[in-house]
C-alpha positions as CSV (number, residue, x, y, z in Angstrom):
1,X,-4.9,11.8,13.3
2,X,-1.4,14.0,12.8
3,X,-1.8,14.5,16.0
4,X,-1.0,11.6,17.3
5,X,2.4,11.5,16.0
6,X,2.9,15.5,17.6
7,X,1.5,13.9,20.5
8,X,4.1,11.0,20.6
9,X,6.7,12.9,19.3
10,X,6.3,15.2,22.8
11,X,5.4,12.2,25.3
12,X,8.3,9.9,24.1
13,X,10.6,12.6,22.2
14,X,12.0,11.7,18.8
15,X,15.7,10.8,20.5
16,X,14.1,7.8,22.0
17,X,13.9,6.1,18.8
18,X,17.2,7.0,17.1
19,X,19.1,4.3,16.0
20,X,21.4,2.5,18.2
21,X,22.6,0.3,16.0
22,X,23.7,-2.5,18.6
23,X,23.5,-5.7,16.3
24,X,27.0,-6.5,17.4
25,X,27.9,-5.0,20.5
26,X,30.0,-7.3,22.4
27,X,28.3,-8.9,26.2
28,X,30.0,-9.8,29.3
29,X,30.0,-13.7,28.5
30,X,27.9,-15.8,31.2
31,X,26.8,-12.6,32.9
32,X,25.9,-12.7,36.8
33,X,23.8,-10.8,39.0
34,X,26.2,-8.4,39.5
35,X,26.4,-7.7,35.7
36,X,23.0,-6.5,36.1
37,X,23.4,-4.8,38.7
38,X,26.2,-2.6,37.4
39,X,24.2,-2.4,33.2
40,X,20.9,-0.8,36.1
41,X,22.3,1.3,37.2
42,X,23.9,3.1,34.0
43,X,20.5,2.4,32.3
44,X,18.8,3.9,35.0
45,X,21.0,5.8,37.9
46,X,17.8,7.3,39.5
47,X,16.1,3.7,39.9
48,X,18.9,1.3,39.1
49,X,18.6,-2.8,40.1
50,X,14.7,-3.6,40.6
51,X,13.8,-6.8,40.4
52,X,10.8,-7.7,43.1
53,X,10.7,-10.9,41.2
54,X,14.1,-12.2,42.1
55,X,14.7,-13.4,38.1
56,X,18.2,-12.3,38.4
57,X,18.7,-15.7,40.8
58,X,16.6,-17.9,39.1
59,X,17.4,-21.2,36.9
60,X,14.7,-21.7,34.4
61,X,14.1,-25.6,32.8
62,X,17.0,-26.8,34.6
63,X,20.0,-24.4,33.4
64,X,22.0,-22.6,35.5
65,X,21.6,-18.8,36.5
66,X,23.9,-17.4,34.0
67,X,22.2,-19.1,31.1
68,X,19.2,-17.8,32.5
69,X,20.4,-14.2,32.9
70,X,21.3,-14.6,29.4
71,X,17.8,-15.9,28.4
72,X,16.2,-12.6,30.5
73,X,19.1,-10.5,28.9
74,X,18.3,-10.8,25.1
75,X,14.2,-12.0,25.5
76,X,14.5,-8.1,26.8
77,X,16.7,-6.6,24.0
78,X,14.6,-8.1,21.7
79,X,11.0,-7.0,22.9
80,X,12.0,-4.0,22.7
81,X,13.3,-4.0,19.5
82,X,9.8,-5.4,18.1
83,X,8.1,-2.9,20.5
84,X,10.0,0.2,18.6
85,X,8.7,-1.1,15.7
86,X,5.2,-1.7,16.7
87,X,4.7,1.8,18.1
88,X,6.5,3.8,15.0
89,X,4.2,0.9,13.2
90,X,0.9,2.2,15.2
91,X,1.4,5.9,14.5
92,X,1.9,5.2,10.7
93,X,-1.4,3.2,10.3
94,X,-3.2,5.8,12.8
95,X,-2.5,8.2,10.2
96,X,-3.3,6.6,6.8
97,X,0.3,6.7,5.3
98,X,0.7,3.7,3.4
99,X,3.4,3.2,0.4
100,X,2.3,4.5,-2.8
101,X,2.0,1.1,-5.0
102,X,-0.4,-1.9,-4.8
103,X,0.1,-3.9,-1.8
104,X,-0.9,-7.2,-3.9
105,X,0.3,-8.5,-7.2
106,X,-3.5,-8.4,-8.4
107,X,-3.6,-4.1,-7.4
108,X,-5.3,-4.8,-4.1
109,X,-4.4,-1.2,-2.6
110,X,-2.9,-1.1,1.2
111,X,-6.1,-0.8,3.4
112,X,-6.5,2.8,4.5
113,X,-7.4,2.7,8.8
114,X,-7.3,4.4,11.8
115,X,-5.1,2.1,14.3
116,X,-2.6,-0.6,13.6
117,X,-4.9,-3.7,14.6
118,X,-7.4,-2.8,12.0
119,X,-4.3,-3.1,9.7
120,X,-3.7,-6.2,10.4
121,X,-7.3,-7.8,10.0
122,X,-7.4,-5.7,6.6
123,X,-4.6,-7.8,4.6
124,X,-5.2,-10.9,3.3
125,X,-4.1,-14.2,4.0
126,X,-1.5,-14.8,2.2
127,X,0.0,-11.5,3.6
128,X,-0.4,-12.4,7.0
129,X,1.3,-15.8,6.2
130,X,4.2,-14.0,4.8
131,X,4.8,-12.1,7.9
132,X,4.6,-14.8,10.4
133,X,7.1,-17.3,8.2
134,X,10.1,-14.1,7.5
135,X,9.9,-13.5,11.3
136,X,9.7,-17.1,12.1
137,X,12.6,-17.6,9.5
138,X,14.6,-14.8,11.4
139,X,14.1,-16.2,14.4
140,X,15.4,-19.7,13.5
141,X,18.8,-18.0,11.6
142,X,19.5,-16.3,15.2
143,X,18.7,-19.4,17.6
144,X,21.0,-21.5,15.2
145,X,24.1,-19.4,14.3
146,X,27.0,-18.4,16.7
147,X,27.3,-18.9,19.9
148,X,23.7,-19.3,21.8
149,X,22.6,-16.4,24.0
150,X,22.5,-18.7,26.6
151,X,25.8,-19.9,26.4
152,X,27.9,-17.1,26.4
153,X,27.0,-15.5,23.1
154,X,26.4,-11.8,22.8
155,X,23.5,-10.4,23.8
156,X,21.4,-9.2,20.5
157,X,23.5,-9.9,18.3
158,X,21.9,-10.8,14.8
159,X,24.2,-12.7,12.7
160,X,24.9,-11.4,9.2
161,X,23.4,-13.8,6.1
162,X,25.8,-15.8,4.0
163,X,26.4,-13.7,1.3
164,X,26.6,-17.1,-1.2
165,X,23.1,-17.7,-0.5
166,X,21.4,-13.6,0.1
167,X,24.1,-11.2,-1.6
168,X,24.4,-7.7,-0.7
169,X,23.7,-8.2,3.0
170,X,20.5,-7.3,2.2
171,X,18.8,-9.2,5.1
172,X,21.4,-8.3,7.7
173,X,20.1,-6.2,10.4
174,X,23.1,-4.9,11.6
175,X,24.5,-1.9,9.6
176,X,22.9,-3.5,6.4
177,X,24.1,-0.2,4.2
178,X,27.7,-0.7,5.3
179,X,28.5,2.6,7.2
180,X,32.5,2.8,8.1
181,X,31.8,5.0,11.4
182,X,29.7,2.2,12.5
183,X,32.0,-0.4,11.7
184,X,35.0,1.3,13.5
185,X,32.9,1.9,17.0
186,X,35.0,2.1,19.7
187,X,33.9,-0.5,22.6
188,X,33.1,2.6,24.9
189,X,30.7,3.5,22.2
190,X,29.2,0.6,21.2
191,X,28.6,0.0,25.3
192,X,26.9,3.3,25.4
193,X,24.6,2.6,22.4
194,X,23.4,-0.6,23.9
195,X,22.0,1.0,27.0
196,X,20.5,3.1,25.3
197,X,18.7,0.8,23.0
198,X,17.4,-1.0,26.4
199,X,16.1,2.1,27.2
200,X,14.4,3.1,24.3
201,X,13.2,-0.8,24.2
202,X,11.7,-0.1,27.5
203,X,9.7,3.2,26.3
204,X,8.7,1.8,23.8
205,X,7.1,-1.9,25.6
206,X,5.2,1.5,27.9
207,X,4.0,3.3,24.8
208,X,2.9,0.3,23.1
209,X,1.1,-0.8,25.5
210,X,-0.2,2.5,26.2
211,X,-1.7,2.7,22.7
212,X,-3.2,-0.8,22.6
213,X,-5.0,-0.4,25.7
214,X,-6.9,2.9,25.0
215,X,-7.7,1.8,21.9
216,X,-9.0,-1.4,23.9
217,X,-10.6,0.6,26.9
218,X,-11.3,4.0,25.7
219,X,-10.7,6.0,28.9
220,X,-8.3,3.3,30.2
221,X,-4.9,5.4,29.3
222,X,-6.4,9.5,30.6
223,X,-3.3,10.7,28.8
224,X,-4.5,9.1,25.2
225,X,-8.2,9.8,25.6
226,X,-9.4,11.3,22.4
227,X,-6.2,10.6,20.7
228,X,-6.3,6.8,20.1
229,X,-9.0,5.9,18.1
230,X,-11.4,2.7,19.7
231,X,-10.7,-0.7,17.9
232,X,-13.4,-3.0,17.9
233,X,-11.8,-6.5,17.8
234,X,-9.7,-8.4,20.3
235,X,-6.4,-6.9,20.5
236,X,-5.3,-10.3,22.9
237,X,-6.6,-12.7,19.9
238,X,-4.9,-11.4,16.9
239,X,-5.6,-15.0,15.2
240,X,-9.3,-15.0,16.3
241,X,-11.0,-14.6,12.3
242,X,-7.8,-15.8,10.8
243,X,-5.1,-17.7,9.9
244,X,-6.0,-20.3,13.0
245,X,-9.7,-19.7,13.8
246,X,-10.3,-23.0,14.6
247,X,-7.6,-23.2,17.7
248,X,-9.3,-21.8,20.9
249,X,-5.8,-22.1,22.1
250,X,-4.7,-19.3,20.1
251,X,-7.6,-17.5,20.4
């Protein structure tokens, strides 16, 4: 299975995943329209606005079209940053390479499979748990810290951890290592790593995908046939034989 990551490395080229390190790039508070207009068209300058949708004028649950634009704005900043990790993620477990030690407190070695779904019907419970409450807990600290999204808060911004209660800044997701070139960005530079971690965001949602559904549908992705191995389970009900088996809804 090296060859999936040689395969990936060509389709998507290594620079796509290179750190921008945007945690704290500053947003145009209470963007409009014409914000996005003018972030599509250095994102993309062949393609730039497209939105057949018409989200970019839109007001959902009764806010008003900036909070909503500011809503669309970081829901997209942050799939994609889950969506880099997921298709780094796939390539890892498509290839065996697991850490070294136990992955359980009892010896329980990390399962060895050929494609990131089987992964995660391989590790126990308790493991699974785990995952679900840190992200869960991550999610909470950004909803409830700062200035919302919504309201005129930057856009992916991760607030750092009070260092009373996690010391170190272990947990902090932005520059966590404390780099001084990062922390001295200019704003020019900061701007221009932003874009491009919306772009990589976006290759990544594609290559994700891409994966997922040949392993799905063998044959479904021509460009992946014979490369992504076939996964038997439902990819669309992750929860189906655990955690919540007994809530169709999730299912």
């Amino acid at each position: 299975m090296m060859k999936l990551a040689t395969y990936a490395a060509l389709v998507g080229s290594a620079a796509a995943f290179a750190p921008a390190q945007t945690g704290r790039v500053s947003s145009a508070v209470s963007e409009t329209k014409a914000d996005l207009e003018a972030l599509a068209a250095k994102a993309n300058p062949v393609v730039k606005f497209f939105d057949p949708l018409n989200l970019a004028e839109a007001s959902f649950w009764g806010t008003s079209n900036e909070a909503t634009i500011g809503f669309l704005r970081e829901s997209e900043v942050k799939h994609g940053r889950v969506a880099m990790f997921a298709f780094v993620g796939y390539i890892v477990h498509a290839n065996g390479i697991t850490w070294p030690w136990p992955m359980t407190l009892s010896g329980e070695p990390f399962p060895q499979v050929s494609n990131a779904p089987e992964a995660w019907d391989a590790i126990p419970e308790a493991a699974k748990w785990q995952i679900m409450l840190f992200v869960g807990f991550l999610e909470a600290w950004r909803e409830s810290q700062g200035t919302h999204y919504m309201k005129g808060g930057k856009i992916g911004y991760f607030p750092d951890f009070d260092a009373k209660y996690i010391p170190g800044g272990a947990l902090n997701l932005y520059n966590p290592f404390p780099r001084k070139d990062i922390a001295v960005m200019t704003d020019e530079k900061k701007e221009k790593r932003l874009v491009a971690e919306i772009n990589n965001g976006r290759l990544a949602m594609l290559g994700i995908f891409g994966f997922i559904s040949e392993g799905a549908t063998e044959g479904s992705v021509p460009a992946l046939k014979g490369i992504i191995s076939h996964y038997d389970g439902d990819v669309m009900a992750p929860f189906a034989t655990s955690m919540f088996p007994s809530f169709p809804a999730l299912n």
